[in-house]
N, CA, C and O atoms as CSV, one atom per row, in Angstrom:
chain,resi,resn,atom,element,x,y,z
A,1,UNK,N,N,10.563,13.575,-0.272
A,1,UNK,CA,C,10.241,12.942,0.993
A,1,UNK,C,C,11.491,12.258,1.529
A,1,UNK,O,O,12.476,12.300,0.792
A,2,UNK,N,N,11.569,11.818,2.351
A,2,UNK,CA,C,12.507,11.633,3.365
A,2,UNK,C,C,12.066,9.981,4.214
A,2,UNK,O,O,10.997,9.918,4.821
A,3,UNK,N,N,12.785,9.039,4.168
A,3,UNK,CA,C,12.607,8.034,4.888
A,3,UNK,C,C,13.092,8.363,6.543
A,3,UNK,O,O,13.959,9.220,6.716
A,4,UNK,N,N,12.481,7.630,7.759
A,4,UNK,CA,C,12.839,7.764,8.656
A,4,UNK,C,C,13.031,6.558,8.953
A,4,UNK,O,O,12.084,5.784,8.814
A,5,UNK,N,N,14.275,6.076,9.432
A,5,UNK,CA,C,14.029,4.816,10.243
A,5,UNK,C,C,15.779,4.294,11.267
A,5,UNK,O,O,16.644,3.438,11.083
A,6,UNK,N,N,15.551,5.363,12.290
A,6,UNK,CA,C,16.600,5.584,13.024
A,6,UNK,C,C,17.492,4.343,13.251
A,6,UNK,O,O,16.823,3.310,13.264
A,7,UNK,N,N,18.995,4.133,13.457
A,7,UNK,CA,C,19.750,2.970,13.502
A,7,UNK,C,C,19.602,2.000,15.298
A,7,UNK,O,O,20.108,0.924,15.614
A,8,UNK,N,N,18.503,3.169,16.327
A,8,UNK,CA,C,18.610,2.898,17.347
A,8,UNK,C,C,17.312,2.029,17.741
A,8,UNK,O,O,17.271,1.342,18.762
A,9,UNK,N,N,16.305,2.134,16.859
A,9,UNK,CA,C,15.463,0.862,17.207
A,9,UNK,C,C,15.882,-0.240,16.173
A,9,UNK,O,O,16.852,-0.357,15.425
A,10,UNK,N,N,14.472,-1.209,16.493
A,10,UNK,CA,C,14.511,-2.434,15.662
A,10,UNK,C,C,14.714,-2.369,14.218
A,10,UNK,O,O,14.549,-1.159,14.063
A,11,UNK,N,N,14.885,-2.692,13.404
A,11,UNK,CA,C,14.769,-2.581,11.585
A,11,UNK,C,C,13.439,-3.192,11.327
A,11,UNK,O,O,13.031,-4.202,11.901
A,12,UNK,N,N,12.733,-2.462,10.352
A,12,UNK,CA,C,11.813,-3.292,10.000
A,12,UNK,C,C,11.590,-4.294,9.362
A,12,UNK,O,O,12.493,-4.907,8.793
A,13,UNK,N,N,10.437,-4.627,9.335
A,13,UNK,CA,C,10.476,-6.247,9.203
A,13,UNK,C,C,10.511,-6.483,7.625
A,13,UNK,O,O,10.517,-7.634,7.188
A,14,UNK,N,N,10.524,-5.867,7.153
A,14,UNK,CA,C,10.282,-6.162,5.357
A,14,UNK,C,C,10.581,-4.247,4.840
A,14,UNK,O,O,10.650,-3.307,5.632
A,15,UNK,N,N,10.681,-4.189,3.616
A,15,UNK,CA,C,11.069,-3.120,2.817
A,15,UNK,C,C,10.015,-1.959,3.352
A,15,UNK,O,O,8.976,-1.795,2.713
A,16,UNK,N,N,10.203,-1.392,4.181
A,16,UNK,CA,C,9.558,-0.195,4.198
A,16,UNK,C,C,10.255,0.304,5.824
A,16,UNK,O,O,10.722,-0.380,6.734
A,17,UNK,N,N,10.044,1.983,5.658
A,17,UNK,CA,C,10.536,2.441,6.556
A,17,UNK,C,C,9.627,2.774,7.963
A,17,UNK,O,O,8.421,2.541,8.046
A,18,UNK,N,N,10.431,3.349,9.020
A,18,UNK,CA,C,9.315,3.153,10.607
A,18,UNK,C,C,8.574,4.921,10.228
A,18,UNK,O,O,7.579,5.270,10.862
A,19,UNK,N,N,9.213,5.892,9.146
A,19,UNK,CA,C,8.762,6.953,9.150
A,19,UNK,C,C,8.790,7.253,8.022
A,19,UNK,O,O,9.373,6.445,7.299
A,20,UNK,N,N,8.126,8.664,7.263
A,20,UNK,CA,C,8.348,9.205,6.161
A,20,UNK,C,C,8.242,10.621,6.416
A,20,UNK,O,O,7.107,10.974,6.734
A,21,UNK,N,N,9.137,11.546,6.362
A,21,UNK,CA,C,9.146,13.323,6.106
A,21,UNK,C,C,8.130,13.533,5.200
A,21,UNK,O,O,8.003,12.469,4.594
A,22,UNK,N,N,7.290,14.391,4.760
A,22,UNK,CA,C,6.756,14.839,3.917
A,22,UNK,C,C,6.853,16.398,3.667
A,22,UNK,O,O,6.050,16.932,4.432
A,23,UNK,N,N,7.477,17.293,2.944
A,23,UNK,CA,C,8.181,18.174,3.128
A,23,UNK,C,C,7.105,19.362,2.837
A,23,UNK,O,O,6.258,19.220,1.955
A,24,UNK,N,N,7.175,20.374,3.517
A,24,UNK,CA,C,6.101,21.478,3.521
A,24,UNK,C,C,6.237,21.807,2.090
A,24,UNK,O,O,7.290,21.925,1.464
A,25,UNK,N,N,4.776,21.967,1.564
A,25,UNK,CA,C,4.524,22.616,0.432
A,25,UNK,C,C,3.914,21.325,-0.618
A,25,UNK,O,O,3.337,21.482,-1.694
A,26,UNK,N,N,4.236,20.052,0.058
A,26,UNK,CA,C,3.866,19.208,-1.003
A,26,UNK,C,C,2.053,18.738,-1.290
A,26,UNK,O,O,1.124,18.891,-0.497
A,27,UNK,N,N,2.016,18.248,-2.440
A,27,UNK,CA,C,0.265,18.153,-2.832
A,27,UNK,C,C,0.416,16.863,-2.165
A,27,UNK,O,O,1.482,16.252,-2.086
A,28,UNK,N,N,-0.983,16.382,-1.571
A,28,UNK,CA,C,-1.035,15.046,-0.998
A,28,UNK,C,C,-2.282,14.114,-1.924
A,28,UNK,O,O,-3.237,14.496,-2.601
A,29,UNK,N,N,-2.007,13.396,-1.748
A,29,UNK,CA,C,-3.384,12.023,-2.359
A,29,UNK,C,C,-3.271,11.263,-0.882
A,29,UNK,O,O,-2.378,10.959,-0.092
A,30,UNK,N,N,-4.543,11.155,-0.973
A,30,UNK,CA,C,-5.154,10.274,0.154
A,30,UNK,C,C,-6.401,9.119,-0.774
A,30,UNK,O,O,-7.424,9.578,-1.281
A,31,UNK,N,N,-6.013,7.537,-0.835
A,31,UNK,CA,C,-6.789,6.754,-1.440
A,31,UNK,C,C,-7.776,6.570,-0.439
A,31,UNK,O,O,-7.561,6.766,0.757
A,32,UNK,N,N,-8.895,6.179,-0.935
A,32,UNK,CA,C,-9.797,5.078,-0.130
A,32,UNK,C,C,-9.328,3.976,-0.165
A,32,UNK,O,O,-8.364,3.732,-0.891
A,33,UNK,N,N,-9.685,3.401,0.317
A,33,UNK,CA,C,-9.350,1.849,0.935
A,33,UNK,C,C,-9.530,0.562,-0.441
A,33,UNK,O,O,-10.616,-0.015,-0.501
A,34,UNK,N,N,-8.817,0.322,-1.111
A,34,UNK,CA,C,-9.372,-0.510,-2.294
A,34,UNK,C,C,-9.109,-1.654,-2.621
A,34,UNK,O,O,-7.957,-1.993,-2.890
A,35,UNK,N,N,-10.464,-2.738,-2.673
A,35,UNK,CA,C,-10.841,-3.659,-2.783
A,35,UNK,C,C,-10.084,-4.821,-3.968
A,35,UNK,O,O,-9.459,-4.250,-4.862
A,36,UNK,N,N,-10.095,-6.008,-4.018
A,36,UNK,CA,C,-9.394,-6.821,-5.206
A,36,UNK,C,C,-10.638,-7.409,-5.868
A,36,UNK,O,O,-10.885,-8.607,-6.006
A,37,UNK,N,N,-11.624,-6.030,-6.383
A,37,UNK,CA,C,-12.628,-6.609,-7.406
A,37,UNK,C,C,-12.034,-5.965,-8.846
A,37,UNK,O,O,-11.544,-4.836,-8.835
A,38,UNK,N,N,-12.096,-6.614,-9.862
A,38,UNK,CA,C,-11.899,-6.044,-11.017
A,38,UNK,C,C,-12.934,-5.140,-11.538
A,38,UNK,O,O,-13.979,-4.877,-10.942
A,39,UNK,N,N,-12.608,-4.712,-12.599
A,39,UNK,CA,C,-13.799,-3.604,-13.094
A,39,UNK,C,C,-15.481,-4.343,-13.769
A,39,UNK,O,O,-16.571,-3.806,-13.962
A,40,UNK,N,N,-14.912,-6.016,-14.004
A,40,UNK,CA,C,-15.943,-6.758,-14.311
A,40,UNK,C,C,-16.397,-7.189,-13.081
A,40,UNK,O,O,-17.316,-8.006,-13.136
A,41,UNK,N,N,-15.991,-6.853,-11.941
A,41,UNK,CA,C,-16.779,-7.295,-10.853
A,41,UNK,C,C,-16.361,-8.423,-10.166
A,41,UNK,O,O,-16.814,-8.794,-9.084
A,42,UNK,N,N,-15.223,-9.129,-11.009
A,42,UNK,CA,C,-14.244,-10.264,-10.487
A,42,UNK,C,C,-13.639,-10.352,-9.435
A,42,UNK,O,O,-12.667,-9.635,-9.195
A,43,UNK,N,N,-14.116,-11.291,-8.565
A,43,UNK,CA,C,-13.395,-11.384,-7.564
A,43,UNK,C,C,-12.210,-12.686,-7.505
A,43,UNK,O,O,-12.656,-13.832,-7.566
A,44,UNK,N,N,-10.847,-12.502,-7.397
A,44,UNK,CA,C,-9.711,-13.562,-7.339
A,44,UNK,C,C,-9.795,-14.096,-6.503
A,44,UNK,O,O,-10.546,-13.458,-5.765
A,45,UNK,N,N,-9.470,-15.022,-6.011
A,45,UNK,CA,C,-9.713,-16.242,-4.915
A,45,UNK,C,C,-8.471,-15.655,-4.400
A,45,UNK,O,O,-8.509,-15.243,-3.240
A,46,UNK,N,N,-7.439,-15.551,-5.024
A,46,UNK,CA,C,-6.255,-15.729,-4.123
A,46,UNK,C,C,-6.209,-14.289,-3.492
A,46,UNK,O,O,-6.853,-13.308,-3.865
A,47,UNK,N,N,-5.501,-14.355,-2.675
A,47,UNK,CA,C,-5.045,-12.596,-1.232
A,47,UNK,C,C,-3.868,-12.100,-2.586
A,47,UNK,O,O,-3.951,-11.022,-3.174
A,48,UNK,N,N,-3.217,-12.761,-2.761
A,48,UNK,CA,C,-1.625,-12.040,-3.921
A,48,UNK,C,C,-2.968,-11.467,-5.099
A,48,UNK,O,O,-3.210,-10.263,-5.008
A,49,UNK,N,N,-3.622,-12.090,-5.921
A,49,UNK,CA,C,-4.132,-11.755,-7.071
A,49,UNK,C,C,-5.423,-10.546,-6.708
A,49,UNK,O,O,-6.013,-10.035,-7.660
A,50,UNK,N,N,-5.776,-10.168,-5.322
A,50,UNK,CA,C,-6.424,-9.365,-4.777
A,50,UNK,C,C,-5.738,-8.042,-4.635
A,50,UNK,O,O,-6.164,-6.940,-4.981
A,51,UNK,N,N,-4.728,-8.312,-4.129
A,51,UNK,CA,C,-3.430,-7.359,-3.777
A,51,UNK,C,C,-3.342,-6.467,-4.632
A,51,UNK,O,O,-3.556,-5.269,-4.444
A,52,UNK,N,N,-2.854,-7.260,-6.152
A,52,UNK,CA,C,-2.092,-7.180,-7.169
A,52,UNK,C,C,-3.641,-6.038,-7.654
A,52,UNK,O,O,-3.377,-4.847,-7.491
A,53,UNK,N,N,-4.705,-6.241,-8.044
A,53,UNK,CA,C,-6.003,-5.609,-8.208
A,53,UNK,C,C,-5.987,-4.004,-7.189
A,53,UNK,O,O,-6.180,-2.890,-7.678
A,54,UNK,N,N,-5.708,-4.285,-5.724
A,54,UNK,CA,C,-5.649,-3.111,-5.175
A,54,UNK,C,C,-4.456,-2.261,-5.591
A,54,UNK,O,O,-4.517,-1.034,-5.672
A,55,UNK,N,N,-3.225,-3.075,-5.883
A,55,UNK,CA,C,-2.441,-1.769,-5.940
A,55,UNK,C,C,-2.132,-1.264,-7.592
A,55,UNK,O,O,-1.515,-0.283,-8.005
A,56,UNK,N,N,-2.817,-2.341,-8.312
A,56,UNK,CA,C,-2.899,-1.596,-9.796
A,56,UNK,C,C,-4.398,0.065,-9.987
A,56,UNK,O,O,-4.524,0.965,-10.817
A,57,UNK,N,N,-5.172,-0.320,-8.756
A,57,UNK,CA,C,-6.097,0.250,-8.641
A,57,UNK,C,C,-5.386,1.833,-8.345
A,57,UNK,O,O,-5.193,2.893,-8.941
A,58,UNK,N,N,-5.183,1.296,-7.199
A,58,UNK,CA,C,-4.009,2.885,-6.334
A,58,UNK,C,C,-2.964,3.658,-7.607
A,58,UNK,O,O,-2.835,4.875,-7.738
A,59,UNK,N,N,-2.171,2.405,-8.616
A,59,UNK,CA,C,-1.483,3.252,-9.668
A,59,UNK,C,C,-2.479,4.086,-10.543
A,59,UNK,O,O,-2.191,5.212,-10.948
A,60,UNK,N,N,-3.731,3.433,-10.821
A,60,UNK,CA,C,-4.727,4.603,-11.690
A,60,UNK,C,C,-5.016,5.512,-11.314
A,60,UNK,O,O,-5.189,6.476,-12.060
A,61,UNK,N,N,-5.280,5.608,-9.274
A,61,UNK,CA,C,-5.228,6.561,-8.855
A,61,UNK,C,C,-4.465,7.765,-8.991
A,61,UNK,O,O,-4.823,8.849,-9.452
A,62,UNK,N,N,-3.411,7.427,-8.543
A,62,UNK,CA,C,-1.595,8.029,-8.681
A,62,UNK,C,C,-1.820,8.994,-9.805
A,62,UNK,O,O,-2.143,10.182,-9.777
A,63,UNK,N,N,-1.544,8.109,-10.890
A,63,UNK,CA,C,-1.790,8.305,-12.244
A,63,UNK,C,C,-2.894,9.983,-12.538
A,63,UNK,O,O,-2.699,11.068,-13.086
A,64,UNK,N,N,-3.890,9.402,-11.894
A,64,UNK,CA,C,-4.907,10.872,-12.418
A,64,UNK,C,C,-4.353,11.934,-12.408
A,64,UNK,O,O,-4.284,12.879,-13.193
A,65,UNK,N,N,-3.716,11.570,-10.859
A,65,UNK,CA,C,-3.349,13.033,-10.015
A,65,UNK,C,C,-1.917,13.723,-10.078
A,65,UNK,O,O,-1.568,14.687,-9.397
A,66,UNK,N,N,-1.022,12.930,-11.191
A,66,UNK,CA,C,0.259,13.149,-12.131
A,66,UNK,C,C,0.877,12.852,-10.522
A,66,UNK,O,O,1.212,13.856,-9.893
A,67,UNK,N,N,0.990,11.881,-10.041
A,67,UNK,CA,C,1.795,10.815,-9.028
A,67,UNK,C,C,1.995,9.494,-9.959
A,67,UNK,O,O,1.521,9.262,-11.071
A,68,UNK,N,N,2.848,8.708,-9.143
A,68,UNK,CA,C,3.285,7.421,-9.283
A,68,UNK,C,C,3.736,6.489,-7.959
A,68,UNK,O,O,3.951,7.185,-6.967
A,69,UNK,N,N,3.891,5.287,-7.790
A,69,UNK,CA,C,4.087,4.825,-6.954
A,69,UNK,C,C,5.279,5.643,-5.934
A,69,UNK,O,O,5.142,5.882,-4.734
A,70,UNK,N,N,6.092,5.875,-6.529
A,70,UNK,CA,C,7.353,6.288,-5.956
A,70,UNK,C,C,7.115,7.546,-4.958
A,70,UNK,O,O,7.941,7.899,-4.116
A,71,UNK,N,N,5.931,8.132,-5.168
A,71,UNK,CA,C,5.237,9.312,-4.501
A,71,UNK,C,C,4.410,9.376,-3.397
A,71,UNK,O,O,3.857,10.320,-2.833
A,72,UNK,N,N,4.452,7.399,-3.071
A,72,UNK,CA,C,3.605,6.820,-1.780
A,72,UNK,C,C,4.882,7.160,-0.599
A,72,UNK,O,O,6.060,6.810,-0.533
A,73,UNK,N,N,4.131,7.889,0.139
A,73,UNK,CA,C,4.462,8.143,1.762
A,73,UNK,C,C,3.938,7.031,2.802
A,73,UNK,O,O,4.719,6.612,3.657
A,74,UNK,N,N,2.961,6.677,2.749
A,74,UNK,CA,C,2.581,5.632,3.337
A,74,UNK,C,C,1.589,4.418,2.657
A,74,UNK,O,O,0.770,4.460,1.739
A,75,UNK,N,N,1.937,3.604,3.317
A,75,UNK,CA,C,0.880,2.669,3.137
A,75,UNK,C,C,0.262,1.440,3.997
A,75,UNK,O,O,0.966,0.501,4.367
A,76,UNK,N,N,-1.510,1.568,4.355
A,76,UNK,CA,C,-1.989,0.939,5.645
A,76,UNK,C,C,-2.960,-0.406,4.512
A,76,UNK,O,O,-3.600,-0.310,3.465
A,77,UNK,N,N,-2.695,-1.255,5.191
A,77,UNK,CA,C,-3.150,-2.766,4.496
A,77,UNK,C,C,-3.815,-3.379,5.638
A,77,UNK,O,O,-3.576,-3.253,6.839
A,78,UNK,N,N,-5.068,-4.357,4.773
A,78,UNK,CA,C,-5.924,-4.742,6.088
A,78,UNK,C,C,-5.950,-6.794,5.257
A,78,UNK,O,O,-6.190,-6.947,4.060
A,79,UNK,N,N,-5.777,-7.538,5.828
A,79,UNK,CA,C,-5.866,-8.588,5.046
A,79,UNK,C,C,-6.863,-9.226,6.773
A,79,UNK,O,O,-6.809,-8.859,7.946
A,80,UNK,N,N,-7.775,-10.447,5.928
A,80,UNK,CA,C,-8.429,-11.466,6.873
A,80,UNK,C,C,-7.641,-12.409,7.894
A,80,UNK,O,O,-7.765,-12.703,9.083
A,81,UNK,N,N,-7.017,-12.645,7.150
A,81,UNK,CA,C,-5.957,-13.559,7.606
A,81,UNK,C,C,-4.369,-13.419,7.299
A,81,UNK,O,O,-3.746,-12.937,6.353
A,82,UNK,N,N,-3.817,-14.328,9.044
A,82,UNK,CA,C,-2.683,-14.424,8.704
A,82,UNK,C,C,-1.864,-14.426,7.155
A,82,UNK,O,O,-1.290,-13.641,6.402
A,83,UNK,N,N,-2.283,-16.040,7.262
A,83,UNK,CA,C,-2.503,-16.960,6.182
A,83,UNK,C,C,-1.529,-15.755,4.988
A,83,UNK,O,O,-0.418,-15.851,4.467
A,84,UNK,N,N,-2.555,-14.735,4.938
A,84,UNK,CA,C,-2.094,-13.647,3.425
A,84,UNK,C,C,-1.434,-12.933,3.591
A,84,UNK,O,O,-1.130,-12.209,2.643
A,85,UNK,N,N,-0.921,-12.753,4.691
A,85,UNK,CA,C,0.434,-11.758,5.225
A,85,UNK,C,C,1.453,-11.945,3.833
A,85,UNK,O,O,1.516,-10.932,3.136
A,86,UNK,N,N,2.426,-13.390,3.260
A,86,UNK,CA,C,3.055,-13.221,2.533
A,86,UNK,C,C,2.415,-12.743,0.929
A,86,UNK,O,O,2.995,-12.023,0.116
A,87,UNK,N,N,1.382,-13.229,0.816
A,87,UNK,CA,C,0.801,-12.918,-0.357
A,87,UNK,C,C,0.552,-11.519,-0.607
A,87,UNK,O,O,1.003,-10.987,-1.622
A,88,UNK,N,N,-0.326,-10.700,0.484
A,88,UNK,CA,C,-0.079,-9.352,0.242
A,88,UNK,C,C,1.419,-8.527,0.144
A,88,UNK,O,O,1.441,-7.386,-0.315
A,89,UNK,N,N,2.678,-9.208,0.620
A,89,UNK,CA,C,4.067,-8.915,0.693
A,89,UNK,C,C,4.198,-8.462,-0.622
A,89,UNK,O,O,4.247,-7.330,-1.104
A,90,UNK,N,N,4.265,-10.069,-1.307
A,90,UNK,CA,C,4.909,-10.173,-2.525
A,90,UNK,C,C,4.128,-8.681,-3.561
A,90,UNK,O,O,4.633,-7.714,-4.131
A,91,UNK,N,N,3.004,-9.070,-3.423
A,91,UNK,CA,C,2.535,-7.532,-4.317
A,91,UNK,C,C,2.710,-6.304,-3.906
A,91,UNK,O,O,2.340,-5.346,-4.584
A,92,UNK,N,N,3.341,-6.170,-2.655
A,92,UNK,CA,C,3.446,-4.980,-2.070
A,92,UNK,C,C,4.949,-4.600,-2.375
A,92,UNK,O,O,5.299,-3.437,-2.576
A,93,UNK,N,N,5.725,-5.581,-2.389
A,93,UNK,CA,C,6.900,-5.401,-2.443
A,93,UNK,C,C,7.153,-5.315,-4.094
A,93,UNK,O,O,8.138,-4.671,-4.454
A,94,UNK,N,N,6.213,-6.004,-5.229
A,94,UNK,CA,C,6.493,-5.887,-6.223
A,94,UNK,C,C,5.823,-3.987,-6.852
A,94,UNK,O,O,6.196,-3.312,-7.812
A,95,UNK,N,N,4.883,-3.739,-5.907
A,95,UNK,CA,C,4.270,-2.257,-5.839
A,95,UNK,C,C,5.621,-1.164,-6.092
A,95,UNK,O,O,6.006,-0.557,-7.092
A,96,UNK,N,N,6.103,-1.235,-4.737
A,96,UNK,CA,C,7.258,-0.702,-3.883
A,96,UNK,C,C,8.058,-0.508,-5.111
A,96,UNK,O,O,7.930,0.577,-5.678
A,97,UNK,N,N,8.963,-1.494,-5.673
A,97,UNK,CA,C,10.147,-1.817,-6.501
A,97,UNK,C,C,11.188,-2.177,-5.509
A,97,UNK,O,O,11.056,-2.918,-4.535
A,98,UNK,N,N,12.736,-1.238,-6.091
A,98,UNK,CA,C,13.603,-1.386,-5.751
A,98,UNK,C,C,13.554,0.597,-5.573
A,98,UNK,O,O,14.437,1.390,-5.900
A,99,UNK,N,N,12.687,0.783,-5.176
A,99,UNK,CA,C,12.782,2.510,-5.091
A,99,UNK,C,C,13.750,2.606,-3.852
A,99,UNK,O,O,14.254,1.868,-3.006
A,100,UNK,N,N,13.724,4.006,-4.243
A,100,UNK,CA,C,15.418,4.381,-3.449
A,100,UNK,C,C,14.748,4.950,-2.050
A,100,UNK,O,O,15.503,5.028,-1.081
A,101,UNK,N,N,13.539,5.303,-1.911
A,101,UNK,CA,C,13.134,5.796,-0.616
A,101,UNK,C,C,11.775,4.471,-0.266
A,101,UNK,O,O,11.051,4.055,-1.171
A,102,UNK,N,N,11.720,4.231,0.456
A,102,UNK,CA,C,10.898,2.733,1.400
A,102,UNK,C,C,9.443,3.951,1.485
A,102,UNK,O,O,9.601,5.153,1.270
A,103,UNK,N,N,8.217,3.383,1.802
A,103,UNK,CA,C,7.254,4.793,2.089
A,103,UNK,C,C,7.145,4.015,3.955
A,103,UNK,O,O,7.865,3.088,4.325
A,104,UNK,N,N,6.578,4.380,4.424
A,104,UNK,CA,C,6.098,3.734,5.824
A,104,UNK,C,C,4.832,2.741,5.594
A,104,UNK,O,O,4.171,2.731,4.556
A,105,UNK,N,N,4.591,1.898,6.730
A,105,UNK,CA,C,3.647,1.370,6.361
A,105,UNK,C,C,2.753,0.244,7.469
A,105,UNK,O,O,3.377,-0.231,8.419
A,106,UNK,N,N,1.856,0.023,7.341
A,106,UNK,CA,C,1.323,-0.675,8.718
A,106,UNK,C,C,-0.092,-1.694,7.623
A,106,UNK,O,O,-0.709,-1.449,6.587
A,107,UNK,N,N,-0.048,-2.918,8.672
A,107,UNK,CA,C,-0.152,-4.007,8.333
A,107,UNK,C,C,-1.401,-4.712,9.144
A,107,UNK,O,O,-1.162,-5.726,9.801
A,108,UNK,N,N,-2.271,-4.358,9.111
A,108,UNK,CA,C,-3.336,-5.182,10.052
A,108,UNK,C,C,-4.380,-6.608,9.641
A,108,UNK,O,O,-4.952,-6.828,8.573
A,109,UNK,N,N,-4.373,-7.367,10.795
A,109,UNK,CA,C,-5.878,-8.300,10.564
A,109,UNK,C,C,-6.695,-8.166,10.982
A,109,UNK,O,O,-6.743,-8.114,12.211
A,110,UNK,N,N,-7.954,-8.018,10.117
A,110,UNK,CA,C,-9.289,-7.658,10.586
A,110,UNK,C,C,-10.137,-8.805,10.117
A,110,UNK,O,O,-9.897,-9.362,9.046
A,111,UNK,N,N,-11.196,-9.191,10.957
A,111,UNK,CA,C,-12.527,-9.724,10.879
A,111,UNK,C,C,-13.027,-10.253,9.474
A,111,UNK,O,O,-13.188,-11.428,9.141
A,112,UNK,N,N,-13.228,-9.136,8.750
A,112,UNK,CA,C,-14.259,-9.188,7.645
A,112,UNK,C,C,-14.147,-8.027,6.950
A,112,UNK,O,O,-13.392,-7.209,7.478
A,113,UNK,N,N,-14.760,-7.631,5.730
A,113,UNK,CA,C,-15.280,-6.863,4.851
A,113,UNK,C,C,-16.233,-6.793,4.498
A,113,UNK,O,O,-16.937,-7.563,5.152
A,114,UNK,N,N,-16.950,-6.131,3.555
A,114,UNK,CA,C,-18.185,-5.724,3.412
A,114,UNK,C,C,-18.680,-7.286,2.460
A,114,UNK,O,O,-19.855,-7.648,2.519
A,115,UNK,N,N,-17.912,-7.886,1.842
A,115,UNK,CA,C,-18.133,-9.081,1.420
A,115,UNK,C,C,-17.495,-9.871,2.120
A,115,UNK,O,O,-16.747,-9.579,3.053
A,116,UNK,N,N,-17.920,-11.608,1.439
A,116,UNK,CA,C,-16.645,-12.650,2.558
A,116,UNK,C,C,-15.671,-12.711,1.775
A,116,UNK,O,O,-14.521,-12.776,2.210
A,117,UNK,N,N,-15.964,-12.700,0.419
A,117,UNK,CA,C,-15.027,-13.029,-0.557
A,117,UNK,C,C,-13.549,-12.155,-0.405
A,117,UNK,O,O,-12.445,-12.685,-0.524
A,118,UNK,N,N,-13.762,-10.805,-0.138
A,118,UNK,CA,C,-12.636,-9.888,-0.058
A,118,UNK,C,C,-11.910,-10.599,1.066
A,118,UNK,O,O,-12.274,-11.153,2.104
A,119,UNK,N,N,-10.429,-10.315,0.307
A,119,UNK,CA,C,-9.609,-10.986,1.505
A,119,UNK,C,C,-8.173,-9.799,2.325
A,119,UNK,O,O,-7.425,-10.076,3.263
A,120,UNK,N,N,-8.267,-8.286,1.361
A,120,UNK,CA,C,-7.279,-7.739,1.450
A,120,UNK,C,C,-8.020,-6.749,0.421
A,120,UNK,O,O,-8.494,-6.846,-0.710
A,121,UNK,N,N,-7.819,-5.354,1.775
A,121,UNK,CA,C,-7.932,-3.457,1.625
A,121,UNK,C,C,-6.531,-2.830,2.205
A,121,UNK,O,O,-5.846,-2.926,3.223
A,122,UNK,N,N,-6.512,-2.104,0.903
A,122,UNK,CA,C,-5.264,-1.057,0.431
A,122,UNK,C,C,-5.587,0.326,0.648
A,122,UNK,O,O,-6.481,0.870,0.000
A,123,UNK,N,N,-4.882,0.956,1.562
A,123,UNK,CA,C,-5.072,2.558,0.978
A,123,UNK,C,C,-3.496,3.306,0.987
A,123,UNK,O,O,-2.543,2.747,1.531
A,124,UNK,N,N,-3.399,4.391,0.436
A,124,UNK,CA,C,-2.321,4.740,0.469
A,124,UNK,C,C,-2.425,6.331,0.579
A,124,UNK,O,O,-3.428,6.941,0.208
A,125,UNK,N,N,-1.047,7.076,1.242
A,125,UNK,CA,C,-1.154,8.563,1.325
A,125,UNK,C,C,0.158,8.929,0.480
A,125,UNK,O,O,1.294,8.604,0.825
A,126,UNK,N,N,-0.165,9.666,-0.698
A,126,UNK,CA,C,1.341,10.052,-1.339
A,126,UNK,C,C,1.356,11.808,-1.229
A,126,UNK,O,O,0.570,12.613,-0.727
A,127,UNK,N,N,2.383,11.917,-1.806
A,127,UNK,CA,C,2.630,13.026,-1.769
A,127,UNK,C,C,4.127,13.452,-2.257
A,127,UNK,O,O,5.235,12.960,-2.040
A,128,UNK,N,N,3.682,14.579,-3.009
A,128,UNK,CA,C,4.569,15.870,-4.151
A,128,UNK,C,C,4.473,16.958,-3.998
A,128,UNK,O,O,3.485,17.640,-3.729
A,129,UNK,N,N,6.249,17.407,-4.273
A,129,UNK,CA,C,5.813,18.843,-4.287
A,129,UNK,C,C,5.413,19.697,-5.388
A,129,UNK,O,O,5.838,19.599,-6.540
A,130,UNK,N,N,4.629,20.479,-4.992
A,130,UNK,CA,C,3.766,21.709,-5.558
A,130,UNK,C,C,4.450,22.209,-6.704
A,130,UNK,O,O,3.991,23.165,-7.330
């Protein structure tokens, strides 16, 4: 895959790029959207320790499908609040690493979730080649 993120607009605002190539022929994963409940049903108070739950979730995903983080093309995040903008960062950025290609990625606040407790939904699109 291929980062896009031309020298003629803005830079983005944190580690990730404005585009990603995905090169013909490659297998894709597409996650559902995933929640910061543990497998006991735990829900973390904090947006970071929610985060940290969604994107260990997305690596099991990865994982099944002989991916790894490094194989995320994109990634769309939904948090309640401002407020968790940095908190979802830090786990996103600790997700990410120091990988040599950024994936793309978009960042929204929404309303609510299917609970109140949830404070932050993850999904991600990766992709390998064949």
């Amino acid at each position: 895959m291929k980062a896009l993120t031309p020298d003629c607009i803005r830079a983005p605002f944190g580690a990730y790029a404005h585009g990603t190539e995905i090169p013909a022929g490659s297998r894709l994963i597409r996650t559902s959207g995933q929640l910061g409940i543990g497998p006991d049903d735990s829900v973390p108070e904090s947006a970071y320790d929610q985060a940290v739950i969604c994107f260990s979730n997305i690596r099991e995903i990865l994982a099944q499908g002989g991916m790894e983080p490094s194989d995320v093309a994109h990634i769309s995040a939904y948090v309640t609040d401002r407020d968790f903008f940095p908190e979802y960062m830090r786990a996103r950025d600790a997700f990410v690493g120091a990988a040599d290609r950024l994936p793309s990625s978009t960042l929204l606040i929404v309303s609510g979730f299917t609970r109140p407790e949830f404070k932050v939904e993850i999904e991600v699109w990766a992709a390998k080649l064949a």
